[in-house]
C-alpha positions, 0 to 999 in steps of 0.5 A: 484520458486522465487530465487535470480538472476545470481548477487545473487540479488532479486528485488521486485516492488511494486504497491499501490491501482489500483482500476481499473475498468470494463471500463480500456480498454478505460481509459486513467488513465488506460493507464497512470498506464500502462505507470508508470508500464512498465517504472519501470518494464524496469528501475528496471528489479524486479524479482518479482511485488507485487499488494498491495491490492485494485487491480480491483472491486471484483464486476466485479468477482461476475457478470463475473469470467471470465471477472475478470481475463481477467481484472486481466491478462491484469493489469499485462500484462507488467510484464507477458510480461516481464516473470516477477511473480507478487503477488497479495494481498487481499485489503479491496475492493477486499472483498466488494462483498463477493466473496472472494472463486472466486476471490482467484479460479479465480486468482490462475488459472492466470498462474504467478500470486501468489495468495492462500489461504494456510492460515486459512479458507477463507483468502488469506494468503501465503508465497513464500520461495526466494532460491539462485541461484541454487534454492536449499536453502531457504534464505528469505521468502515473507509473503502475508498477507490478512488484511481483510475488515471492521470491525463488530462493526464500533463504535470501529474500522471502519477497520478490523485487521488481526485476532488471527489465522492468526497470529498463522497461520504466528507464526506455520509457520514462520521459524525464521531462514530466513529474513522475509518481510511481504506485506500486504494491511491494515497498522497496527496501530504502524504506528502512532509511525511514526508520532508527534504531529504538533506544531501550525507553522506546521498546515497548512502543517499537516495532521488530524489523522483516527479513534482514532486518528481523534482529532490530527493533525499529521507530520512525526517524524525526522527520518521518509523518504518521504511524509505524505498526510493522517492520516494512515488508520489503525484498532482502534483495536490492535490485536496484529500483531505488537508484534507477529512480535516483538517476533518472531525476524526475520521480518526486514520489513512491506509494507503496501497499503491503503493509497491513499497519503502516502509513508512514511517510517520509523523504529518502534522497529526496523521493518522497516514499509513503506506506499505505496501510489496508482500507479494508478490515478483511486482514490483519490490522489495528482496530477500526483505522483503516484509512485512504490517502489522497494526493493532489497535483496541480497543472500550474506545478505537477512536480509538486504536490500534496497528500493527506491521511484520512482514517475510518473514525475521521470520517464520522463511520460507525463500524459494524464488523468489529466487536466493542474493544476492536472497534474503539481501539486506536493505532498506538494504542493496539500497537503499543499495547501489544508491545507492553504485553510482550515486554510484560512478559518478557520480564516475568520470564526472566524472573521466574528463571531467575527463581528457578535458578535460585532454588536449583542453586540453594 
């Protein structure tokens, strides 16, 4: 039972994108993610840690159940030792080796980790109730949602949605008299109402859009908090998850991993929507920022909330597994750089065939 705490407080910590592999026990970027976990489990006490997906290979799960959740159970070992319950969801990844049954099996015999398929056949869509205090009444709901894989036909989408019954599934079972916040893997695709248009002086510290969106360079908007690195990797396709939430009135936020780079935030229809880059440093990413969020409600109010960034350097980490540049490198930095390189060059390009042309042409 997930209920608020003695100060009527609920806390929940977020990890995005571990990726760790069947090698972790000897990796030191294993044992840097485990220094960022259990430095924010000690700074925030959270009542609750929810893996956003892309957690360890769903191949290890195929050849080795066993060694699977052993893999699994020593991820969370920091919070397990704590007593703290950590939910753990579905992440494109986590279905590439098309053992989905096991793995949900596997993770629902960890003993504190959350994980079931209560949802339609074959997904890992769940829903945790916080109580108050006393653990009689339900104040908010916690929505765990599978996101799926890749999508069937890659010339309209590279991503998969999450589908129609699932969201008449969370629609049947939401209870629209409770706050209800929703953590999911694939972000959905009102993400790019967070985001403008560059204006050319920004290009270089712009990022390029995914799918669709490929031909435009994008910034965050005005009233979008934190760091956009990447074009958000949503599904091309809109199947409509965005308005169910609309239309049921009662979702008051969304968090979202996939996204290696990104950990912005922001307000769309009134839906608080925030992307949640890796914790980890197993993946591609920007140097030694991998960070958490937490997310914190109240009994006396749970439909409102509060949320913060907490980065890797924030915590006073030393980081062993990137090398001396990498490891002093900053966000806007890595990113920024990359784009005045590519800009760089693409200014050297035009001049030498600007030059080659002038010689053809005498």
């Amino acid at each position: 039972m997930l209920k608020f705490n003695g100060d009527g407080r609920f806390g929940m910590l977020l990890f995005g994108d571990l990726h760790e592999y069947k090698d972790y026990k000897t990796s030191p970027r294993f044992k840097d993610m485990q220094k960022l976990m259990t430095a924010s489990l000690d700074y925030y006490k959270p009542d609750l840690c929810v893996l956003l997906g892309d957690v360890y290979h769903s191949s290890i799960c195929k050849e080795n159940p066993e060694e699977f959740k052993q893999g699994v159970k020593d991820i969370c070992a920091p919070a397990f030792k704590r007593n703290i319950p950590v939910a753990y969801i579905m992440g494109n990844h986590e279905h590439d080796a098309g053992c989905d049954e096991d793995i949900i099996r596997v993770c629902s015999e960890i003993e504190g980790l959350l994980m079931r398929p209560d949802g339609v056949d074959g997904k890992a869509d769940f829903f945790e109730y916080v109580y108050d205090k006393d653990g009689k009444t339900p104040k908010a709901c916690l929505w765990f949602l599978d996101s799926n894989n890749l999508y069937e036909d890659k010339e309209k989408s590279y991503y998969d949605y999450v589908h129609t019954d699932q969201i008449e599934w969370f629609e049947k079972n939401n209870d629209k008299n409770l706050p209800a916040y929703i953590f999911q893997h694939i972000p959905v695709p009102e993400e790019y109402e967070l985001l403008r248009k560059a204006k050319w002086y920004e290009m270089p510290f712009a990022v390029r859009g995914y799918g669709s969106h490929q031909n435009t360079w994008y910034v965050g908007k005005e009233n979008t908090a934190d760091y956009v690195g990447e074009g958000p990797c949503s599904p091309d396709i809109n199947n409509g998850q965005f308005e169910s939430w609309k239309k049921q009135g009662n979702v008051k936020a969304a968090f979202f991993g996939h996204d290696h780079l990104n950990d912005f935030s922001g307000y769309v229809d009134g839906i608080f929507m925030a992307q949640h880059k890796t914790a980890g440093f197993r993946c591609y990413t920007d140097g030694c920022r991998s960070c958490v969020r937490y997310v914190e409600i109240k009994e006396e109010s749970p439909d409102k909330f509060t949320q913060e960034l907490k980065r890797f350097k924030e915590f006073g980490l030393k980081c062993e597994s990137l090398g001396p540049i990498m490891k002093r490198i900053s966000d806007r930095q890595s990113i920024g750089l990359h784009h005045i390189f590519r800009t760089l060059g693409i200014i050297a390009g035009i001049v030498i065939i600007s030059l080659i042309i002038k010689i053809l042409l005498g």
